[in-house]
C-alpha positions in Angstrom: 91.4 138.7 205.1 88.2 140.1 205.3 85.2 140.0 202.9 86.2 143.6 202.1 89.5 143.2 201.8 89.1 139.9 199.6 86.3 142.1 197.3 89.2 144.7 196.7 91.1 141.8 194.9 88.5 140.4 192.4 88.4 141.9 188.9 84.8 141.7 187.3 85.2 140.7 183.9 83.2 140.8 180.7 84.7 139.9 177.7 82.5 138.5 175.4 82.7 140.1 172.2 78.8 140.1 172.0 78.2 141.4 175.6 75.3 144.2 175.5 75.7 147.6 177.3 73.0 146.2 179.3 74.8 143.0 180.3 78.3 145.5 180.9 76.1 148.2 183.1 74.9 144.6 185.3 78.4 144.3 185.8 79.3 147.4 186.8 76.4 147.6 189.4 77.9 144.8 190.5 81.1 145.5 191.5 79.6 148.9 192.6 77.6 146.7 195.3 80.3 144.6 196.3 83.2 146.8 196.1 85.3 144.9 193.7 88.8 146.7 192.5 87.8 147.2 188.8 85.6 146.0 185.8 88.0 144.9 182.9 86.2 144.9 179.5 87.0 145.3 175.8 87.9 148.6 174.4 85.2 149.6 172.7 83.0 149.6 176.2 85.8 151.1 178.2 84.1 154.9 178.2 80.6 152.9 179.1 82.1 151.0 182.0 84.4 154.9 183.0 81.3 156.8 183.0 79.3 154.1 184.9 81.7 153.8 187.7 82.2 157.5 188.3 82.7 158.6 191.8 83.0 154.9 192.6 86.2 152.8 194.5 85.5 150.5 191.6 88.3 151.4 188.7 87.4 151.4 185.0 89.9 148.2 183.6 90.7 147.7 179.9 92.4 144.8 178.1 94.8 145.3 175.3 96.0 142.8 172.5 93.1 140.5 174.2 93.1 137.6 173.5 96.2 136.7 171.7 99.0 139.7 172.4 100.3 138.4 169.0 99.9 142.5 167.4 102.5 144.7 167.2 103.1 146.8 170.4 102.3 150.3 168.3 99.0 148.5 168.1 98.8 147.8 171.9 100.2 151.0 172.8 97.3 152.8 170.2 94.9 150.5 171.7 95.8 151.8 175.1 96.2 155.6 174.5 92.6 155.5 173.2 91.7 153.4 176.4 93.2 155.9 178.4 91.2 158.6 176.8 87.8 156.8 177.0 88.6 156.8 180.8 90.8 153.3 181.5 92.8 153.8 184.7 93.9 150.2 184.8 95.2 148.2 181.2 95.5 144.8 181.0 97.7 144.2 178.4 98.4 140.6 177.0 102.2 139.7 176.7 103.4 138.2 173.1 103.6 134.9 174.3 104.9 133.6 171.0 108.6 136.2 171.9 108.7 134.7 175.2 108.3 131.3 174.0 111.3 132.0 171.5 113.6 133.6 174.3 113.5 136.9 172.4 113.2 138.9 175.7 114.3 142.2 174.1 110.6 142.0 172.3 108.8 141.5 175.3 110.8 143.8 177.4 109.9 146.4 174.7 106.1 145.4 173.8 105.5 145.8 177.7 107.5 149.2 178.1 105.8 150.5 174.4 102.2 150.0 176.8 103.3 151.4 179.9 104.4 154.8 178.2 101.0 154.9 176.7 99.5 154.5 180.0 101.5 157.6 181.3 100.3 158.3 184.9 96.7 157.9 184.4 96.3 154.0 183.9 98.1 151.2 185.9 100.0 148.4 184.1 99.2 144.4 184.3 100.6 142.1 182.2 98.6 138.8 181.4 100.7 135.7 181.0 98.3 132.6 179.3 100.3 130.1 181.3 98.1 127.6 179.2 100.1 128.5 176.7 103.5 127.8 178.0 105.3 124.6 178.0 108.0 123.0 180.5 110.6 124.9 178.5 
């Protein structure tokens, strides 16, 4: 793998809840000048980060339900059709790590599928598993 190729796989990341628009546009520049594959950051700087990387290869990245994915999924599907509109084209949703720690599959099958339809065909779906949070079970 190349340097390119290896760039295309990095996600450039800001999550601080006190980061600056200052501190967010940095990042974006960047991943504009290293041709990363998206800048994830919290909702409320998603259309910042969208407008920044216009006519970029660098996509606009959103988390939902960050940090904890313990909300309902309305919430995280809210969350992300007001992502979407600010200009998200990738969501990073966070799974309920509590359901899939009880076995209650159904939950998580239908927390993940209640995000996805909010992302319709304008934002890509990730799912973020805190393995930390897991046990040998």
């Amino acid at each position: 793998m190349n340097a390119r190729e290896l760039a295309k796989t990095i996600d450039h990341t800001l999550l601080k809840p006190d980061a600056t628009a200052a501190q967010i546009l940095k990042v974006c520049d960047e991943a504009k000048a290293y041709h990363f594959a998206s800048v994830c950051v919290n909702p409320s700087r998603i259309a910042l980060v969208a407008k920044a990387l216009e006519g970029t290869d660098v996509t606009p990245c959103c988390v939902v339900g960050f940090p904890l994915g313990a909300i309902p999924s309305e919430s995280k599907a809210a969350e992300t059709a007001v992502a979407v509109k600010n200009g998200a084209r990738e969501i990073d949703m966070v799974i309920n790590i509590g359901a899939a720690k009880d076995g209650d599959w159904d939950l998580v099958e239908k927390d993940i599928a209640a995000v996805k339809a909010a992302c319709g065909d304008a934002a890509k779906l990730k799912v973020i598993i805190e393995t930390c949070l897991l046990t040998d079970e």
